[in-house]
Structures are given as C-alpha cells and as structure tokens.
DOLOLO-147763 format. One record per residue (C-alpha): residue number from 1; z, y negated, x. Coordinates in nm, 2 decimals. Layout:
N
NUM;Z;Y;X
...
//
This chain:
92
1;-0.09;2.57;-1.27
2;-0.28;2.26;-1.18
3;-0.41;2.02;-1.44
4;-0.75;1.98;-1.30
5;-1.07;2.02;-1.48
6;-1.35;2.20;-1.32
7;-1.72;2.05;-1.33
8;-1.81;2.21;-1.62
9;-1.53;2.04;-1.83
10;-1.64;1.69;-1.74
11;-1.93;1.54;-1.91
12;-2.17;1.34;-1.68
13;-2.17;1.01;-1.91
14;-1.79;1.00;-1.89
15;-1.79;1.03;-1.51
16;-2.04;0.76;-1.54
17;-1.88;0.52;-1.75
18;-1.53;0.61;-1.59
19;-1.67;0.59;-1.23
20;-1.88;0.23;-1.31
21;-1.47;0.07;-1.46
22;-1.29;0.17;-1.15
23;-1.54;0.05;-0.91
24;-1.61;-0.27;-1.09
25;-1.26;-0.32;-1.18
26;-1.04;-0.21;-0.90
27;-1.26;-0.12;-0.60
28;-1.52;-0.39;-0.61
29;-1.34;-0.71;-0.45
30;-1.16;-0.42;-0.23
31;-1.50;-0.27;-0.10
32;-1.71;-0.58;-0.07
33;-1.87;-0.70;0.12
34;-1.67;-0.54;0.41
35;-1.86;-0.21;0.34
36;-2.18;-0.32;0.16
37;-2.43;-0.08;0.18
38;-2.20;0.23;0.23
39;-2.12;0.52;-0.04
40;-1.80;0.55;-0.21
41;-1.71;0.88;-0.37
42;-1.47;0.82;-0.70
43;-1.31;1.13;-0.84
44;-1.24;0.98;-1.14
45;-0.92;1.10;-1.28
46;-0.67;1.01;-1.02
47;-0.88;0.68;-0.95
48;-0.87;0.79;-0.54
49;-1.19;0.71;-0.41
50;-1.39;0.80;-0.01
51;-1.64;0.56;0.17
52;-1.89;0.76;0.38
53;-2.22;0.60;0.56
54;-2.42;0.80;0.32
55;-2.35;0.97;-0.01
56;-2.31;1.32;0.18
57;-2.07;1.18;0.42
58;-1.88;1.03;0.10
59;-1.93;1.34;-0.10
60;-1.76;1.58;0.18
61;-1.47;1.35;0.22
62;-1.41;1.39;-0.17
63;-1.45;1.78;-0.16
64;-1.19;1.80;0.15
65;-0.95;1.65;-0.12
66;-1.06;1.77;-0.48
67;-1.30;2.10;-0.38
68;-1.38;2.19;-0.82
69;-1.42;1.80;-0.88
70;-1.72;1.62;-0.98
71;-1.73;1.29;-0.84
72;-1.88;0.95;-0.94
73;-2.14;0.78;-0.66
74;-2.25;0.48;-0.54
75;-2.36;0.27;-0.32
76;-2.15;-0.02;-0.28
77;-2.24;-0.35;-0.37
78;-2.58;-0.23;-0.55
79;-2.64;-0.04;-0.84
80;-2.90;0.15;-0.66
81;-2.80;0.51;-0.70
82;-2.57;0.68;-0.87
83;-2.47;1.03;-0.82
84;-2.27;1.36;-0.93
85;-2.23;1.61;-0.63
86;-2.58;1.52;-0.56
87;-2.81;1.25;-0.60
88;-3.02;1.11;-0.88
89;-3.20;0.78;-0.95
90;-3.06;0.60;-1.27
91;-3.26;0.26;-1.19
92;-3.54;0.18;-1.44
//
C-alpha cells in the first residue's frame, strides 16, 4: 500500500511553509529567471515540482503524476499568488 497522504491529511500552512523552502531553497536559482512569470506546481513530499504557463497548466501536470495530492503554487519569481488545487490571493 502506498505511503501517500490524501488532501485531507495535509494541512494548508504546512503545504505552505513546505512549498515556500523548496522553492526558495532548491528551485529558485533553478527556475529564474529562465521561467519568470510561469507557475510551478510543488507536491511537497517528494520535492518533484511542474512549470505550466498558468497555474492550471502547472496544476494538471502535477495531477497526471500525484492524482490525491495537494500541491503548493506559485508564480515564479513573485510572491503574487499562491495556491492549493486552486487559486487564492495571499498578498496583503
């Protein structure tokens, strides 16, 4: 049986907080500025991660790999939106 948790088993601040380390600390100087402005799609357990031209496009590559995941959002190279399966404003 797999090891995967299903969405409700994640909280949303952890995906958060998870999502924000990986990007800042491994995908960052990977992503930028070759794809500023694109989405990447973390699912945050296995650290893999899917660059779409918008957060749909980034979303669906995700779900092809981890359908029961919840996924951490953002636009690369702003902290403009961030997202879980769909999209919400966290900017003040």
């Amino acid at each position: 049986m797999s090891n995967e948790k299903d969405i409700s088993q994640l909280h949303t601040e952890e995906i958060t907080n998870k999502g924000e380390e990986i990007y800042k600390e491994k995908l960052q100087k990977i992503l930028e500025p070759a794809e500023k402005g694109k989405y990447v799609a973390i699912e945050v357990e296995s650290g893999q991660y899917f660059v779409g031209e918008t957060k749909e496009e980034a979303i669906d590559k995700a779900q092809k790999v981890f359908p029961n995941k919840v996924f951490f959002v953002r636009r690369i190279g702003e902290l403009e939106k961030v997202s879980f399966r769909y999209s919400f404003d966290l900017t003040p």
